[in-house]
Each structure stands twice: as structure tokens, then as C-alpha cells.
PLY file of the C-alpha trace (Angstrom):
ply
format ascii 1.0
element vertex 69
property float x
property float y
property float z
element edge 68
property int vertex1
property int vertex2
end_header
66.35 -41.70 198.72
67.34 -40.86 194.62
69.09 -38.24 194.25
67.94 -34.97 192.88
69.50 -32.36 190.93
68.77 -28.79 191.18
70.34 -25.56 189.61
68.80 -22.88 191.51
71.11 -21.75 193.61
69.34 -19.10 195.57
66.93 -21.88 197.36
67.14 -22.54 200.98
67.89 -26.46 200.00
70.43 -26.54 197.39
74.01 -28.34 198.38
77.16 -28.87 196.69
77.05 -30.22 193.44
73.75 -29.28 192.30
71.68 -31.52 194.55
68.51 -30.94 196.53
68.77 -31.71 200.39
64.66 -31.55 201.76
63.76 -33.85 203.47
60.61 -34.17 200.92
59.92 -32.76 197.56
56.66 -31.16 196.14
56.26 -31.14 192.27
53.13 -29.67 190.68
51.62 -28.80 187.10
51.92 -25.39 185.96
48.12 -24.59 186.13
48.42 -24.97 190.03
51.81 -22.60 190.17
50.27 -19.99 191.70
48.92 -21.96 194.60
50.98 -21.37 197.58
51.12 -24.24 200.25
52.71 -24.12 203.68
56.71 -25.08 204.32
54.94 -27.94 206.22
55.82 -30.98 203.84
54.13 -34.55 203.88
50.26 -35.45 204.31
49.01 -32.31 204.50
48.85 -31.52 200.24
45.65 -31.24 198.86
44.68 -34.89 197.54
44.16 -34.20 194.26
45.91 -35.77 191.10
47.00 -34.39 187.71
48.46 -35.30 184.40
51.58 -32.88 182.67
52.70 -34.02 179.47
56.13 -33.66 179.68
58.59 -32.42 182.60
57.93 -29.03 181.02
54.93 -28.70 182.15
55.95 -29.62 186.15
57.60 -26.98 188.71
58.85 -27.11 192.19
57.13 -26.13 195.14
60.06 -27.08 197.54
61.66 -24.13 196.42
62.59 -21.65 199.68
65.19 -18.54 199.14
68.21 -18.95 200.91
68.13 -17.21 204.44
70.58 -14.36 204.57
73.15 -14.26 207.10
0 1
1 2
2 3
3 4
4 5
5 6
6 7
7 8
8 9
9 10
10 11
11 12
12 13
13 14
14 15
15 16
16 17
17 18
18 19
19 20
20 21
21 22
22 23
23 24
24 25
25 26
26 27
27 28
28 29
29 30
30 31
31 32
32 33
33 34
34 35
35 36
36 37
37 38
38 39
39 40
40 41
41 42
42 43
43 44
44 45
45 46
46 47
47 48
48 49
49 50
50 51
51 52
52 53
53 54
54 55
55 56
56 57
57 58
58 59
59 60
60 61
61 62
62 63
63 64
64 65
65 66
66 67
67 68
């Protein structure tokens, strides 16, 4: 598995060192940002495909806030 960095703190899977620790990872294009998928990670995304043109243009939808304790 690469590794992958991530600075946002607050989520549910960030770890030492600014690394992600899901067990998957769901990028998509800005124009579908406000969709909102289930936790559930794997087969179950829409099967659709899209083109960004540059890493701007991408965001996470792994992102979960941190569970208070």
C-alpha cells in the first residue's frame, strides 16, 4: 500500500507523521463535493468516471472528524 500524506488533523484517520491510515481512500472532483456517500468503502461507489485537471481540482471523501473521547 503507498503511503499517503494528509494534514488534516481533525479526521478520524490521520496518524503520526502526517499519514492517512483507511483502509481505502475515496478521491473525487470538486463538482461531485457535495455528494455525500456512506463510511462503507470499496464496490459500492457510484461507477462513474471523471477527468480534474490538476490535483486542485480533486478532494477527499475519506475524510471522518475525529471521535471525541
Amino acid at each position: 500500500m503507498p503511503d499517503v500524506k494528509c494534514s488534516v488533523a481533525n479526521c478520524e484517520y490521520w496518524a503520526q507523521g502526517n499519514n492517512c491510515n483507511a483502509n481505502a481512500i475515496m478521491i473525487e472532483i470538486d463538482k461531485h463535493a457535495d455528494v455525500q456517500y456512506d463510511t462503507e468503502f470499496g464496490a459500492e461507489f457510484e461507477d462513474h468516471q471523471d477527468q480534474a485537471a490538476s490535483s486542485q481540482n480533486t478532494c477527499c471523501h475519506t475524510f471522518e472528524p475525529k471521535k471525541s473521547k
